[in-house]
PDB file of the backbone (N, CA, C, O) and the ligand in Angstrom, with CONECT records:
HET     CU  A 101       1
ATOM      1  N   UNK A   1      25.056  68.783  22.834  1.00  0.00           N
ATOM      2  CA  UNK A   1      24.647  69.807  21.883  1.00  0.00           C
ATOM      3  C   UNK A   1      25.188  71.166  22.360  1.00  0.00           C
ATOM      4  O   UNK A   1      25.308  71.423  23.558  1.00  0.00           O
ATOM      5  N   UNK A   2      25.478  71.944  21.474  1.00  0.00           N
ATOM      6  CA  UNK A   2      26.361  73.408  21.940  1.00  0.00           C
ATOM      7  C   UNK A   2      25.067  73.824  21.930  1.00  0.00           C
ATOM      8  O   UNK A   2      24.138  73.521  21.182  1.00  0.00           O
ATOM      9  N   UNK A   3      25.146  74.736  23.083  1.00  0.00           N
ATOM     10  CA  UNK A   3      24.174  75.393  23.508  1.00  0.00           C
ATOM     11  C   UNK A   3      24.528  76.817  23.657  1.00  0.00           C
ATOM     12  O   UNK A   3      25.688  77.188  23.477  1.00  0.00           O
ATOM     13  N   UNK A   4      23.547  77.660  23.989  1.00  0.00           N
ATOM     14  CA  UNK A   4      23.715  79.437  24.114  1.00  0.00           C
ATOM     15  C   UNK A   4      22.589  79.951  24.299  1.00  0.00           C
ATOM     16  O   UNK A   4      21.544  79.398  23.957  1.00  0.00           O
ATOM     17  N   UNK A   5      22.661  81.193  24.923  1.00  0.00           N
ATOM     18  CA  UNK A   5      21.010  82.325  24.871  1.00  0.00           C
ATOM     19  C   UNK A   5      21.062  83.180  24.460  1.00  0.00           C
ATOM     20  O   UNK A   5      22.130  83.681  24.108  1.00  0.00           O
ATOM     21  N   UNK A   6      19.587  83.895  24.278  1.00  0.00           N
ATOM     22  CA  UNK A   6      19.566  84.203  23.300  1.00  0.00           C
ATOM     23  C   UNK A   6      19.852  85.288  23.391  1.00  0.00           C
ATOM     24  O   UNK A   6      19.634  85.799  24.489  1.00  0.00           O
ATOM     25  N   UNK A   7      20.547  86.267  22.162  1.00  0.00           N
ATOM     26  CA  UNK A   7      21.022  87.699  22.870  1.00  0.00           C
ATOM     27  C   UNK A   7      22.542  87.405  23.031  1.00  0.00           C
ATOM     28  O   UNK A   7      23.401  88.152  22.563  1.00  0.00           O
ATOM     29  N   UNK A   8      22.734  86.602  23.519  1.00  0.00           N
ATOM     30  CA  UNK A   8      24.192  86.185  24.078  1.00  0.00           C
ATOM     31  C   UNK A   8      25.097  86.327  23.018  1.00  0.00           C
ATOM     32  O   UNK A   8      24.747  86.029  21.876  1.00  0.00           O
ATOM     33  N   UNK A   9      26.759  86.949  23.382  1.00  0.00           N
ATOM     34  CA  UNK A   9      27.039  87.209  22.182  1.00  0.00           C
ATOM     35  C   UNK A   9      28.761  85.481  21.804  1.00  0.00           C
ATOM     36  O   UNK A   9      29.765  85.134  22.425  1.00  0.00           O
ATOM     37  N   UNK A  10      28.296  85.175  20.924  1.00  0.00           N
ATOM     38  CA  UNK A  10      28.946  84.408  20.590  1.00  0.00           C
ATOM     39  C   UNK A  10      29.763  84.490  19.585  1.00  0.00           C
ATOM     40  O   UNK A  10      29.424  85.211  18.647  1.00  0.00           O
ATOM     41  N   UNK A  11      31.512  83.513  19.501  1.00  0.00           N
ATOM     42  CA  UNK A  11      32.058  83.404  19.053  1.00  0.00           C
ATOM     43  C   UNK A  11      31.959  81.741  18.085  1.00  0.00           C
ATOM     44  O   UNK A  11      31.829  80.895  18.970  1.00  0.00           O
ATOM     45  N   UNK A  12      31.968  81.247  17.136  1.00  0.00           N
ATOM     46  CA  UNK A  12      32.031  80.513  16.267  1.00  0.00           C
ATOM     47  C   UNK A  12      33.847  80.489  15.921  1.00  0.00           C
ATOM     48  O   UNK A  12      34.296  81.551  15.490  1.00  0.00           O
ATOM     49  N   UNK A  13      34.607  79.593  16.062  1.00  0.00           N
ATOM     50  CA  UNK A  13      35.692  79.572  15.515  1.00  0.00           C
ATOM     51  C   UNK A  13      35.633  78.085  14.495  1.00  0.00           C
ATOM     52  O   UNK A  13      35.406  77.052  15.124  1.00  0.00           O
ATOM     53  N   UNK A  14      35.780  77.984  13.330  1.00  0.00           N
ATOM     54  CA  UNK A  14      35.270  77.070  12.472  1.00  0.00           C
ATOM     55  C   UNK A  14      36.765  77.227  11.770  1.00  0.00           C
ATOM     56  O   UNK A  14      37.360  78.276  11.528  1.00  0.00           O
ATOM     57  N   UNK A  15      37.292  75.539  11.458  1.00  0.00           N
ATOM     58  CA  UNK A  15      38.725  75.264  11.146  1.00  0.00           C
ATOM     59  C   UNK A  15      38.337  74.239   9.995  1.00  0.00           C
ATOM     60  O   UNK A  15      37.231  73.717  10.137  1.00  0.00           O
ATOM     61  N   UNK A  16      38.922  73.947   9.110  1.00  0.00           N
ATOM     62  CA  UNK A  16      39.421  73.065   8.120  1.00  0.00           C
ATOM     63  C   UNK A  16      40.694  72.352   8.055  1.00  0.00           C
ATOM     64  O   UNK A  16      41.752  72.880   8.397  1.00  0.00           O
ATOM     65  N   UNK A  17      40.604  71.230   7.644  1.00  0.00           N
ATOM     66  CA  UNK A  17      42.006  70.881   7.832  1.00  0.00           C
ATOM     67  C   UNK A  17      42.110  69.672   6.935  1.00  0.00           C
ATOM     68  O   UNK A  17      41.138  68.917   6.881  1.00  0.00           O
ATOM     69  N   UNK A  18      43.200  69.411   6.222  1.00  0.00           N
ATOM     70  CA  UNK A  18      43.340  68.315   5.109  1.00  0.00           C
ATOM     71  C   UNK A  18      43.268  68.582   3.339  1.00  0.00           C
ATOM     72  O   UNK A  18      43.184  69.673   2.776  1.00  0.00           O
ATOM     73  N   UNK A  19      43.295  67.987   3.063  1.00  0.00           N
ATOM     74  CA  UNK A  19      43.285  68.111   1.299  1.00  0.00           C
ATOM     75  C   UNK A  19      42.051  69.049   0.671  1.00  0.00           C
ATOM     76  O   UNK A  19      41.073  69.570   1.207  1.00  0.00           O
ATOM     77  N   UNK A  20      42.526  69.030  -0.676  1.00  0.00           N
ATOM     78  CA  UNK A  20      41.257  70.384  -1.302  1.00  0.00           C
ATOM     79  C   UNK A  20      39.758  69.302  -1.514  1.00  0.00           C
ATOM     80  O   UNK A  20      38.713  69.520  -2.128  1.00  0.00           O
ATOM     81  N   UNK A  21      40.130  68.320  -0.863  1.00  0.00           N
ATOM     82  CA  UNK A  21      38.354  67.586  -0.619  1.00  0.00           C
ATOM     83  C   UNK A  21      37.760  68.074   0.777  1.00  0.00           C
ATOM     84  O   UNK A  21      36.571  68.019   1.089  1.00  0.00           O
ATOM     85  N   UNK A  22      38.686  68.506   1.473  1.00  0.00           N
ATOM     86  CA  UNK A  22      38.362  69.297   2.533  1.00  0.00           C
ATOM     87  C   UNK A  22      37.949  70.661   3.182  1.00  0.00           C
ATOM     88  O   UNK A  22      37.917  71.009   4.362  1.00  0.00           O
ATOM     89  N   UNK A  23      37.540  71.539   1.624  1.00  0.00           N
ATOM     90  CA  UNK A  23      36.470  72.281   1.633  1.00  0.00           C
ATOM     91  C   UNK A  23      35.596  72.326   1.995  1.00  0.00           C
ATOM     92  O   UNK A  23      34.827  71.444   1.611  1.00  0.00           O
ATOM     93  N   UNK A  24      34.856  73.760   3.370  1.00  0.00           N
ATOM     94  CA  UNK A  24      33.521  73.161   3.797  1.00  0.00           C
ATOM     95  C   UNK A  24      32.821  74.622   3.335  1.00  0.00           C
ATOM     96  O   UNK A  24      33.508  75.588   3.001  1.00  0.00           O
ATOM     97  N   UNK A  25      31.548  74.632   3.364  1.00  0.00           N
ATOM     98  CA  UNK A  25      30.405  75.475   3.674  1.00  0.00           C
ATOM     99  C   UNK A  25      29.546  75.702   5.208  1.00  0.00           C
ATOM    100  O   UNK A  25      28.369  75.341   5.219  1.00  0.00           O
ATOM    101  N   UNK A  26      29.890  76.047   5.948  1.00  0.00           N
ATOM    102  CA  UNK A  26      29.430  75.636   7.301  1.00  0.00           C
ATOM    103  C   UNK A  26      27.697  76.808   6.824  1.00  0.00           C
ATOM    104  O   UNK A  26      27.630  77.885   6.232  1.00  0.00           O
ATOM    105  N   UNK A  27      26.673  75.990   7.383  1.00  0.00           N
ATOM    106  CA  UNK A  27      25.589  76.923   6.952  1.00  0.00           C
ATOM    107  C   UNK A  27      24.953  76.247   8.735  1.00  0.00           C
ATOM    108  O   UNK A  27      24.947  75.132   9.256  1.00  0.00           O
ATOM    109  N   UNK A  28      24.459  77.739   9.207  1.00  0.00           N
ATOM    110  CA  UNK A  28      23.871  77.828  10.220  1.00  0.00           C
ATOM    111  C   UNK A  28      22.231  77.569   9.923  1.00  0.00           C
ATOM    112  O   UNK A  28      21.921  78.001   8.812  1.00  0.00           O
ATOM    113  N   UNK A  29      21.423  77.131  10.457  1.00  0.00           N
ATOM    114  CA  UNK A  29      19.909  76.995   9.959  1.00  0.00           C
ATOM    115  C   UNK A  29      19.589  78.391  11.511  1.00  0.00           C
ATOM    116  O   UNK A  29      20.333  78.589  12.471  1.00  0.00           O
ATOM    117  N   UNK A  30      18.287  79.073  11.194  1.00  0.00           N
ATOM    118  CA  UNK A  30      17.730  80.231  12.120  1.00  0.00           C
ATOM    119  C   UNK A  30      18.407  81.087  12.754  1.00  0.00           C
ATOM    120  O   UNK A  30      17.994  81.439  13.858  1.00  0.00           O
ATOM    121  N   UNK A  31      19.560  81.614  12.251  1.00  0.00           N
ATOM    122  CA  UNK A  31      20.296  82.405  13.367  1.00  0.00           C
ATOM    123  C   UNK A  31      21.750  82.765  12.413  1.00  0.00           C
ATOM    124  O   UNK A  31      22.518  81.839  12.151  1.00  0.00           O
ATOM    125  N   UNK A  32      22.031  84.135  11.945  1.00  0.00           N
ATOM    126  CA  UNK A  32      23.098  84.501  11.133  1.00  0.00           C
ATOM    127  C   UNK A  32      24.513  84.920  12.100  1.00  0.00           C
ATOM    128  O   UNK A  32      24.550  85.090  13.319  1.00  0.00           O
ATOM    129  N   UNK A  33      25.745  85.027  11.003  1.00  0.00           N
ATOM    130  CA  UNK A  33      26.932  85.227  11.779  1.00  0.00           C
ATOM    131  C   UNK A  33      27.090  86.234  10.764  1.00  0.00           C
ATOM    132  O   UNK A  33      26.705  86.407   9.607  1.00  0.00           O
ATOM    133  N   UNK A  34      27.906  86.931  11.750  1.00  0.00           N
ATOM    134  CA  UNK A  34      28.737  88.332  11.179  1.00  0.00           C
ATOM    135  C   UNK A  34      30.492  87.476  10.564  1.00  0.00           C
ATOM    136  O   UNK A  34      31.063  86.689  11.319  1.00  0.00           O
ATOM    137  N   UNK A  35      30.919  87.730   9.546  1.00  0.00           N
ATOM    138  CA  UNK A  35      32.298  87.925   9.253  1.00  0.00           C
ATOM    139  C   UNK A  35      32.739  88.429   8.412  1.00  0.00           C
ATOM    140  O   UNK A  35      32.373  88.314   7.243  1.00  0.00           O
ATOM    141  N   UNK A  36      33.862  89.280   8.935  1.00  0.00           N
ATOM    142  CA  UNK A  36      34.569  90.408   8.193  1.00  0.00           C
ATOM    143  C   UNK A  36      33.683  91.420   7.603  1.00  0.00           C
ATOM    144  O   UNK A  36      33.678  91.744   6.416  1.00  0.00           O
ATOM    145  N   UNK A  37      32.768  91.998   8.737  1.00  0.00           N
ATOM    146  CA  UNK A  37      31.691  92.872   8.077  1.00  0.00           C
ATOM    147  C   UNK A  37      30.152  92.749   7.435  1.00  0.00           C
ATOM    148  O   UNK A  37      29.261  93.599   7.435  1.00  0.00           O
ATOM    149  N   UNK A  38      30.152  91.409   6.895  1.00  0.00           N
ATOM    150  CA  UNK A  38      29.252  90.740   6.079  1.00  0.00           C
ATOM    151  C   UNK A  38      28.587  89.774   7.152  1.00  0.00           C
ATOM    152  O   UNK A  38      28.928  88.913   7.963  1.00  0.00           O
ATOM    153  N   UNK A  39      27.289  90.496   6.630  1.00  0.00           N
ATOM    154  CA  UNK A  39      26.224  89.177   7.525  1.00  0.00           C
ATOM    155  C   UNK A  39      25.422  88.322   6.688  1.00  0.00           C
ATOM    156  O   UNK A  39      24.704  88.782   5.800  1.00  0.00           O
ATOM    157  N   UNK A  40      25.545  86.800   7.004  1.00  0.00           N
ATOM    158  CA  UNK A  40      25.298  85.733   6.358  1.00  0.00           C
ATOM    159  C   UNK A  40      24.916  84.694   7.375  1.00  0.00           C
ATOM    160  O   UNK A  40      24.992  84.723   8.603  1.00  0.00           O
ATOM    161  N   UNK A  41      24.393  83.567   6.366  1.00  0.00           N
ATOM    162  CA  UNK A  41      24.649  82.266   7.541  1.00  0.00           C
ATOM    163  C   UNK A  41      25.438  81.452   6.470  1.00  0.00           C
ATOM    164  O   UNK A  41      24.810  80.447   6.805  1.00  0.00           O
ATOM    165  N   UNK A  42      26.104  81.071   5.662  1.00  0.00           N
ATOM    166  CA  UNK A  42      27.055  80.115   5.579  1.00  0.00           C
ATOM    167  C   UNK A  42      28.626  80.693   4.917  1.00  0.00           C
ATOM    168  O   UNK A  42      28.964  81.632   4.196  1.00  0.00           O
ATOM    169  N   UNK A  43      29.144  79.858   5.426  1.00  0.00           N
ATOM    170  CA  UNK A  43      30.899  79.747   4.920  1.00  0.00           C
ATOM    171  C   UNK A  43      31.560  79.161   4.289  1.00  0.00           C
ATOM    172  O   UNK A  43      31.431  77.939   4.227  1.00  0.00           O
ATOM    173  N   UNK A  44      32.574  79.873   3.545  1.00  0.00           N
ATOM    174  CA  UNK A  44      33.465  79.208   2.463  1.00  0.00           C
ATOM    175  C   UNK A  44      34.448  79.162   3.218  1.00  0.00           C
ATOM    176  O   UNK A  44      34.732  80.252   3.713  1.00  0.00           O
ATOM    177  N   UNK A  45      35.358  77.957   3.623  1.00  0.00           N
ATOM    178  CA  UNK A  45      36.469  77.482   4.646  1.00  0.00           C
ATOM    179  C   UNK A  45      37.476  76.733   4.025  1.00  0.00           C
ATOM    180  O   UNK A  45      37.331  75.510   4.029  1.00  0.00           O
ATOM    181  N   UNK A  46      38.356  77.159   3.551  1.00  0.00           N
ATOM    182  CA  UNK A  46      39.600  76.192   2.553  1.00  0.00           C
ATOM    183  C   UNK A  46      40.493  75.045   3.866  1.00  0.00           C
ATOM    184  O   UNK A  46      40.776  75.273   5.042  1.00  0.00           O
ATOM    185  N   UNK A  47      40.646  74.225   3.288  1.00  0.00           N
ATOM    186  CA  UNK A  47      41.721  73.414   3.718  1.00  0.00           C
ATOM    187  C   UNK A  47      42.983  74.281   5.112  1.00  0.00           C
ATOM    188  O   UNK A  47      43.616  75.293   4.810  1.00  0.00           O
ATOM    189  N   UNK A  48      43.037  73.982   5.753  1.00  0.00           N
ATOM    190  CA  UNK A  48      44.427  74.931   6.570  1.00  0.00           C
ATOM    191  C   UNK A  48      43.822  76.047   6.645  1.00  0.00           C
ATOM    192  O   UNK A  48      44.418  76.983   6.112  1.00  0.00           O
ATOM    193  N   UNK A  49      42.508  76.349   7.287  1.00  0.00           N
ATOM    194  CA  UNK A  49      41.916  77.829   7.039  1.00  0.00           C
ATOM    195  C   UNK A  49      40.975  78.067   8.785  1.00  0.00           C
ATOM    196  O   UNK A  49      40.281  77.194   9.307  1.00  0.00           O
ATOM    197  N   UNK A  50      41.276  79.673   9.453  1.00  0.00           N
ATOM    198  CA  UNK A  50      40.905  79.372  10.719  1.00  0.00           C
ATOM    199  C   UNK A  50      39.386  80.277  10.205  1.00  0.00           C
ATOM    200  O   UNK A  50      39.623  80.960   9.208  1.00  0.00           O
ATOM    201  N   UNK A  51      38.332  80.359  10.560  1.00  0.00           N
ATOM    202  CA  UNK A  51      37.495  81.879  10.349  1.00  0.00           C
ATOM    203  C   UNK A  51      36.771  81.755  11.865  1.00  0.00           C
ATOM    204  O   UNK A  51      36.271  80.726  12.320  1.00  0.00           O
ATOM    205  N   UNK A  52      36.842  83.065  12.530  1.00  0.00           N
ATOM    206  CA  UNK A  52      35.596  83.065  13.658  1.00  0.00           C
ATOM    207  C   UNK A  52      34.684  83.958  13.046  1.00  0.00           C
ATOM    208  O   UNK A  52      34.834  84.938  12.315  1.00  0.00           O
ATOM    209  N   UNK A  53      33.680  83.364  13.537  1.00  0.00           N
ATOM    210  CA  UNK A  53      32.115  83.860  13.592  1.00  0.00           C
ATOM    211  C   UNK A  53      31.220  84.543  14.365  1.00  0.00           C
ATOM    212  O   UNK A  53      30.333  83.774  14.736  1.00  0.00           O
ATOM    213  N   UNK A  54      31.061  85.735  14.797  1.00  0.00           N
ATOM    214  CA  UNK A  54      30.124  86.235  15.377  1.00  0.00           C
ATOM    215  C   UNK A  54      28.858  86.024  15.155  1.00  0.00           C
ATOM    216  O   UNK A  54      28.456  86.192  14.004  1.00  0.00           O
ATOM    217  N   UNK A  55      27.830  85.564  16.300  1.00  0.00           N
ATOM    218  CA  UNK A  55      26.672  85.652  16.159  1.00  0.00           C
ATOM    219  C   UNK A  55      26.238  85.907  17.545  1.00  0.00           C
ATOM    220  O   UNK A  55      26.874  85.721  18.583  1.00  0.00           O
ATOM    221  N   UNK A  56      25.051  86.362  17.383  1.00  0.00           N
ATOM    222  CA  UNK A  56      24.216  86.899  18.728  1.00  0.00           C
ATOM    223  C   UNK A  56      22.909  86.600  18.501  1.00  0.00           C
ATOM    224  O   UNK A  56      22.191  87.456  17.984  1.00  0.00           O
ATOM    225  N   UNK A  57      22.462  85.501  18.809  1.00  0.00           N
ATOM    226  CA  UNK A  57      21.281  84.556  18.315  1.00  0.00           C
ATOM    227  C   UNK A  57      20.151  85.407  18.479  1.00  0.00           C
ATOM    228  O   UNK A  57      20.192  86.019  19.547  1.00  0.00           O
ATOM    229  N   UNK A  58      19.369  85.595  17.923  1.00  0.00           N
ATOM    230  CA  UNK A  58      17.571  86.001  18.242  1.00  0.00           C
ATOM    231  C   UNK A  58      16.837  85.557  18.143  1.00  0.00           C
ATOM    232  O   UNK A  58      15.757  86.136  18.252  1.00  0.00           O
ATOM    233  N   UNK A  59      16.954  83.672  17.753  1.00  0.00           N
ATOM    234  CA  UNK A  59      15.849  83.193  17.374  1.00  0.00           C
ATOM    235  C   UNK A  59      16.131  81.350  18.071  1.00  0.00           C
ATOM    236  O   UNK A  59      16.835  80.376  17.805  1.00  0.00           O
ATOM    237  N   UNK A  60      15.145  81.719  18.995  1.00  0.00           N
ATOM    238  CA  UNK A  60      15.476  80.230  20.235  1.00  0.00           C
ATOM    239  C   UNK A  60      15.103  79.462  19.513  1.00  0.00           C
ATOM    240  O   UNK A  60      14.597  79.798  18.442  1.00  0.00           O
ATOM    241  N   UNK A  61      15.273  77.899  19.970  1.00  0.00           N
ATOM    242  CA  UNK A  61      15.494  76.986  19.143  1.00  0.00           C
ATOM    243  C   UNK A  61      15.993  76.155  19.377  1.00  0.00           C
ATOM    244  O   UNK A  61      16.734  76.303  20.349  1.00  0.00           O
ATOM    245  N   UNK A  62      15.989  74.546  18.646  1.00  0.00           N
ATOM    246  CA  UNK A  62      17.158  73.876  18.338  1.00  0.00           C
ATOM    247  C   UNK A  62      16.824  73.642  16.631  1.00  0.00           C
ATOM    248  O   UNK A  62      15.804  73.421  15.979  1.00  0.00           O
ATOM    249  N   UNK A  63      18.530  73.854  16.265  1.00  0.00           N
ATOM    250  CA  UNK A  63      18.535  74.511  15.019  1.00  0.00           C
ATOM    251  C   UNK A  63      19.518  73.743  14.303  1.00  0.00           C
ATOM    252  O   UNK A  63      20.603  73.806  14.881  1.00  0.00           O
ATOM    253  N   UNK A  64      19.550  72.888  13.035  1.00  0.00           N
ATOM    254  CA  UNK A  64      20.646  72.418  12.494  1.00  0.00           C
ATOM    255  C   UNK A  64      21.433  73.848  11.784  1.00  0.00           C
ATOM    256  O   UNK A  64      21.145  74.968  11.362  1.00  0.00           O
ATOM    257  N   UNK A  65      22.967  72.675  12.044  1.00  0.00           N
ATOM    258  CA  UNK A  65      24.197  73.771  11.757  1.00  0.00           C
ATOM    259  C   UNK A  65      24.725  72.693  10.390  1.00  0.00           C
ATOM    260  O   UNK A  65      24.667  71.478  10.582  1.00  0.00           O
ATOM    261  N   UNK A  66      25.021  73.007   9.594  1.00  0.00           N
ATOM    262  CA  UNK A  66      25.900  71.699   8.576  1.00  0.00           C
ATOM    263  C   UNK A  66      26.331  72.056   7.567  1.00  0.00           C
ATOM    264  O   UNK A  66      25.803  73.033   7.035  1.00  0.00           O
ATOM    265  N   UNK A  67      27.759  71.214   6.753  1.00  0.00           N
ATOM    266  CA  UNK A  67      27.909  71.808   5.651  1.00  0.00           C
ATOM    267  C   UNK A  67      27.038  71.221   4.518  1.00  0.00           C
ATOM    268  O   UNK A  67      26.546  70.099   4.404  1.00  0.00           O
ATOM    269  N   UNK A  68      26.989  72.357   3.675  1.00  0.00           N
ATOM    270  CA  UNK A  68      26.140  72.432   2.599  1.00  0.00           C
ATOM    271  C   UNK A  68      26.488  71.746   1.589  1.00  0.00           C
ATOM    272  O   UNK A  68      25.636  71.724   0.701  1.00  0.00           O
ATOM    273  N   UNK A  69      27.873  70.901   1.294  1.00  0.00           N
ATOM    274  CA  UNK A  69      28.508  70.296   0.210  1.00  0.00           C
ATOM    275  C   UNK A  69      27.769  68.853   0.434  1.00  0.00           C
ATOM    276  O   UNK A  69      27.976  68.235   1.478  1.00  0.00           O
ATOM    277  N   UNK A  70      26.904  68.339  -0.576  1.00  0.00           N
ATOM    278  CA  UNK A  70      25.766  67.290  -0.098  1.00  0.00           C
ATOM    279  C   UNK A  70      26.594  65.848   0.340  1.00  0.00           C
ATOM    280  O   UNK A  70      25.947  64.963   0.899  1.00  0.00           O
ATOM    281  N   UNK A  71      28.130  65.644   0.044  1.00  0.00           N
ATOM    282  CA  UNK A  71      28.284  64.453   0.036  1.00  0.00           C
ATOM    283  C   UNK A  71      28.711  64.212   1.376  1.00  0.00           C
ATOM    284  O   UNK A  71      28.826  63.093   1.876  1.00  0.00           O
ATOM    285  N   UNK A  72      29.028  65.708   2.152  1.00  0.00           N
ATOM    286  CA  UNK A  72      29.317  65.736   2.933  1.00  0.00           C
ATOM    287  C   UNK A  72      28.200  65.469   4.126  1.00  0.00           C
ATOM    288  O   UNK A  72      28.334  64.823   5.165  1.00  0.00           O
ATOM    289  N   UNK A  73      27.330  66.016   3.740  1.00  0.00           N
ATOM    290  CA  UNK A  73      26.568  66.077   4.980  1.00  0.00           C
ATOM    291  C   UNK A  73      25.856  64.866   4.590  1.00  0.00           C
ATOM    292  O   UNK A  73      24.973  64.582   5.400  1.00  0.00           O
ATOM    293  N   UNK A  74      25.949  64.138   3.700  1.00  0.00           N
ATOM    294  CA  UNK A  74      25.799  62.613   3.806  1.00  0.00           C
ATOM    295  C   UNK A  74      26.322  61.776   4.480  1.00  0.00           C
ATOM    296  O   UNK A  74      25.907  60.628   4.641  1.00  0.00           O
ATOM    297  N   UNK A  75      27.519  62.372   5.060  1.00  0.00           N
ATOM    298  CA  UNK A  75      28.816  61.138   5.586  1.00  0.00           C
ATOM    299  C   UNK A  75      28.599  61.758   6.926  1.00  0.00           C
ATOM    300  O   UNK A  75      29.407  61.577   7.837  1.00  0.00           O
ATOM    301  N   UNK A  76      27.489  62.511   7.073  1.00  0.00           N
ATOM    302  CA  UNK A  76      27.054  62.977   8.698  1.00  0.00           C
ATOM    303  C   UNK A  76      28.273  64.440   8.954  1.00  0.00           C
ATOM    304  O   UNK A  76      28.993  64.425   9.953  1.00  0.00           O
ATOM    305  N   UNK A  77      28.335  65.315   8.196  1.00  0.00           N
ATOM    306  CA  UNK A  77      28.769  66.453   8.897  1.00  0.00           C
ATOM    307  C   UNK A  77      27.893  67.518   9.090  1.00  0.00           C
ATOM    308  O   UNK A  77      27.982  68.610   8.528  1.00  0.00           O
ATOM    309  N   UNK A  78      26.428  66.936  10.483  1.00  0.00           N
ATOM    310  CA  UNK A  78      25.493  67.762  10.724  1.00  0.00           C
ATOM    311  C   UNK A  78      25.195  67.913  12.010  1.00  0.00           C
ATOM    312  O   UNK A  78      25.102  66.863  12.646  1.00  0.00           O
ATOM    313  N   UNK A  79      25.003  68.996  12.630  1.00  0.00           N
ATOM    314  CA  UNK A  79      25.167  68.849  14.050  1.00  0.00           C
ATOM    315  C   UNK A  79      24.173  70.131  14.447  1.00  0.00           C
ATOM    316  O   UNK A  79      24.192  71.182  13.807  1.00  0.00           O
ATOM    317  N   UNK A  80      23.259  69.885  15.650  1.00  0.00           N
ATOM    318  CA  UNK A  80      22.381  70.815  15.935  1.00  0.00           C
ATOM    319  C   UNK A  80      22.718  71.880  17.397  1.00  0.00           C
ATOM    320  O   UNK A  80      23.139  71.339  18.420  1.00  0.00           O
ATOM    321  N   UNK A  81      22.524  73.148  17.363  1.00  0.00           N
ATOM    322  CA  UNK A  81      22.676  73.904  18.454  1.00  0.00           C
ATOM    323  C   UNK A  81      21.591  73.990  19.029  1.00  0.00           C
ATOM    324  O   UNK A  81      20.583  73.549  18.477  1.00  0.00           O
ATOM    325  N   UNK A  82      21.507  74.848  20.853  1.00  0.00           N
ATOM    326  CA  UNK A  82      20.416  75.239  20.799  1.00  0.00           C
ATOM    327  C   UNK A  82      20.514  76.713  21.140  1.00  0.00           C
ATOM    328  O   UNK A  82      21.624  77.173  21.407  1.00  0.00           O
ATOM    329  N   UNK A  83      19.617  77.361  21.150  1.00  0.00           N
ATOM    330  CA  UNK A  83      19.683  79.165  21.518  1.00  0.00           C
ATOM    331  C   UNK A  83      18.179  78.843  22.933  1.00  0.00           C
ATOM    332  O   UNK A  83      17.008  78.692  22.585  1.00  0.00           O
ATOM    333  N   UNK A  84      18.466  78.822  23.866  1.00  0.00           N
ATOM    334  CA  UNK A  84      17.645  79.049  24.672  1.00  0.00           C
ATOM    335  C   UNK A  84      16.760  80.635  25.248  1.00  0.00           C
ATOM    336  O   UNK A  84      17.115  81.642  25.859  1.00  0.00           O
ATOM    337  N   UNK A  85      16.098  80.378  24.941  1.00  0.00           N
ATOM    338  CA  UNK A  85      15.258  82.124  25.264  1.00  0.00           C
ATOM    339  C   UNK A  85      15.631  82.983  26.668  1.00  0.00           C
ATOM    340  O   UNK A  85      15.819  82.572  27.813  1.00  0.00           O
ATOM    341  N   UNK A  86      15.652  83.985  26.253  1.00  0.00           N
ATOM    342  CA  UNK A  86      16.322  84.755  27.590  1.00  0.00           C
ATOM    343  C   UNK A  86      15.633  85.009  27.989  1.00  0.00           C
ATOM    344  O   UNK A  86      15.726  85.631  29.048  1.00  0.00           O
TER     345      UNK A  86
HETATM  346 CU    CU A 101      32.094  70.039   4.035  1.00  0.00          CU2+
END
């Protein structure tokens, strides 16, 4: 499990790769990312597409991360972090 603390400042680099079925939404559960100015927790990621993510967790945990496109995260694209308390 990717792990981190809390406070800690982190990079997210989140890639796509393959055909236009290979659109993701990456959605963080308890804990938002900064990109390109805008603070959110999920992402629009095209095919051949790099985005990093800033986040600096504040809220410890273990926390599902997954994309939001349902068929996807049916076929298991769900995976949990943790933010350990500082
Ligand atoms: Cu997806």
């Amino acid at each position: 499990m990717m792990t981190m603390r809390q406070g800690e400042r982190v990079h997210w680099h989140v890639a796509a790769l393959g055909d236009f079925n290979n659109a993701h939404t990456p959605h963080w559960h308890g804990n938002t990312v900064l990109v390109a100015g805008q603070r959110t927790d999920v992402l629009n990621i095209a095919p051949a597409q790099m985005i990093t993510a800033d986040m600096v967790p504040d809220a410890p945990g273990i926390w599902l991360y997954h994309c939001h496109i349902s068929d996807h995260m049916l076929a298991g694209m769900v995976a949990r972090y943790e933010v350990t308390p500082r």
